[in-house]
N, C-alpha and C positions, 0 to 999 in steps of 0.2 A: 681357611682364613680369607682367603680372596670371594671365598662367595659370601662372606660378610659381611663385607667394603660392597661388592657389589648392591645387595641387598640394601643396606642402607642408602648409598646412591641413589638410588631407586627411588626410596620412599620418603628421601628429599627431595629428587625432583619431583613426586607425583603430588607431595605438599605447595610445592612452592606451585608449581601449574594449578592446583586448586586458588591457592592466595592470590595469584592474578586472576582468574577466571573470575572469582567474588568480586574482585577488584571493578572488574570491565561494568560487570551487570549492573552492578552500585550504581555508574553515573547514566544508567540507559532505564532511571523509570519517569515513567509517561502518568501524570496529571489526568486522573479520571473522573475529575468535579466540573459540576456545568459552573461555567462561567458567565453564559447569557441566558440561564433561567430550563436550559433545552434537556436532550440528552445527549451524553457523549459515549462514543466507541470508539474504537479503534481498526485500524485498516494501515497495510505496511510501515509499519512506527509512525505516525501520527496521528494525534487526538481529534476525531470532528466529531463538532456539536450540531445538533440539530434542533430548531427553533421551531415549532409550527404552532402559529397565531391564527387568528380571524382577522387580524393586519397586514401579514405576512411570512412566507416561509422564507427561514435563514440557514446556511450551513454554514459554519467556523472550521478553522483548523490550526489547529498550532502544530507545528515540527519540533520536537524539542526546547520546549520555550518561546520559538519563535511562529509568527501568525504566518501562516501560508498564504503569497500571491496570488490571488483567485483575479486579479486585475485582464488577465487575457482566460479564461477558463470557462468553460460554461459544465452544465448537471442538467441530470432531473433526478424528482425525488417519486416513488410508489408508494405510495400511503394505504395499508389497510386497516380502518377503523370503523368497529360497528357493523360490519358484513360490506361495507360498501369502499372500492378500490377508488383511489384520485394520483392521477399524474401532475407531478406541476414542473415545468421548464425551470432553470437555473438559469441565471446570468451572471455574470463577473463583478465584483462593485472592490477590487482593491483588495481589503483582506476579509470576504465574506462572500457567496453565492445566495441571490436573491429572487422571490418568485414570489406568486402568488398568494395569499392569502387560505386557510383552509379550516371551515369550521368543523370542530371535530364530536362527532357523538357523544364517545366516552372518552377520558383521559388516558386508557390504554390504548397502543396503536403500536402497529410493526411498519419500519417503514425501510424500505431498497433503493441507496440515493447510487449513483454512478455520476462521477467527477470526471470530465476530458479537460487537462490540461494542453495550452498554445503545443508543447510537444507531442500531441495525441498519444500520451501516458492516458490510460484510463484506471481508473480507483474504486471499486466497488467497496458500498458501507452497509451493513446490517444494523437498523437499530430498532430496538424493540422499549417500549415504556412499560412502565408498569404500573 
């Protein structure tokens, strides 16, 4: 009898630890739609987008809904597209890192951005188009 009570014990709590665990993940999804035209990936739970124009290159980042500080931060981005590699410098502009301009071959491109935030946190992002 007692290993009955226990048993069920059990596999109420291992219910109820699953209904929280569902719980948690629910409010932790991350926005994977460009919102500046770019493409977006992901890198320690936040979303950054990647912008590369013949006007200029842009990185974005939102944290959970919110737009990431890039106001003290700098990057660079490695661009390979069409056989041929381009480095372009980032600088800080508030809620975006900005650079260069870069015309691109084809529309497909992989590109390797690294983020140094004022804390010398660094962020590596893979993003590849398609």
């Amino acid at each position: 009898m007692k290993s009955i009570k226990l048993l069920w014990c059990a596999l109420v709590l291992g219910f109820g630890l699953n209904i929280v665990s569902a719980i948690a993940q629910g409010k932790d999804i991350h926005s994977m739609e460009p919102k500046h035209g770019g493409v977006v990936s992901e890198s320690n739970h936040i979303e950054f987008e990647l912008v590369v124009k013949p006007e200029g290159t842009s990185l974005y980042a939102m944290d959970h809904g919110k737009a990431v500080d890039f106001s003290e931060a700098s990057g660079k981005v490695i661009l390979l597209n069409g056989g041929q590699k381009k480095e372009v410098a980032l600088t800080g502009n508030s809620t975006m890192l900005q650079g260069e301009g870069v015309e691109l071959k084809t529309s497909a491109f992989t590109a390797l951005t690294t983020v140094e935030f004022s804390n010398k946190k660094r962020i590596t992002v893979r993003f590849k188009s398609k």
